[in-house]
C-alpha positions, 0 to 999 in steps of 0.5 A: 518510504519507497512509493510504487512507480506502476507503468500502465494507466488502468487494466482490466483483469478476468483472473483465477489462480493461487494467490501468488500466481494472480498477484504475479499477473497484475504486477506483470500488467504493470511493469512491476514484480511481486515478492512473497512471505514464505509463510504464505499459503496459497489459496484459490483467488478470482479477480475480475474487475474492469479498468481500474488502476494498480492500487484498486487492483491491489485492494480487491485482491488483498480483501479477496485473498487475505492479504497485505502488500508493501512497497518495496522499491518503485517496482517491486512489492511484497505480499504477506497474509493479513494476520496481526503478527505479519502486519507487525513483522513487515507493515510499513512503519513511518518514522519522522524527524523533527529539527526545532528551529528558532522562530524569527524574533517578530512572529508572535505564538498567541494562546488559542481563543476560547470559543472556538469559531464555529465552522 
């Protein structure tokens, strides 16, 4: 699963624009770049916080702009409206490959004791 690589630490930002444009200038603060659905509308969006990192920044602006955003590569995500059917379309899904292997002949898997330990 690819994982952002944002360069500089925290940012303030007094923003207002359309989605895109706003979303473009906190990826530029970062040293990262946004890509966009095609499908999505531009609305007005304000974005005025201070100090906060790029993955808080990301949050507010999803929550106030109806959208969603994913990795792409360490420097590059994509923006999709928030909609169930572009959370399908391109929301990250985790895969996992499980390899069996054969345990060492003295580990012993004992059953679970009844009760439970309270905690």
């Amino acid at each position: 699963m690819p994982r952002l690589q944002p360069k500089g630490g925290r940012q303030s930002f007094t923003l207002q624009g359309d989605t895109r444009t706003v979303y473009e200038q906190v990826a530029l603060a970062f040293g990262l770049k946004a890509a966009f659905d095609p499908d999505l509308v531009a609305r007005p969006v304000k974005l005025q916080v201070d100090d906060v990192d790029l993955f808080t920044a990301l949050s507010l602006l999803g929550t106030e702009s109806g959208t969603f955003w994913r990795p792409v590569n360490p420097t590059l995500f994509f923006v999709a409206s928030d909609t169930p059917e572009k959370r399908r379309e391109y929301g990250l899904q985790a895969e996992q490959t499980l390899t069996p292997t054969a345990a060492p002949s003295r580990c012993a898997i004992h059953p679970p004791r009844w009760p439970w330990p309270a905690e």
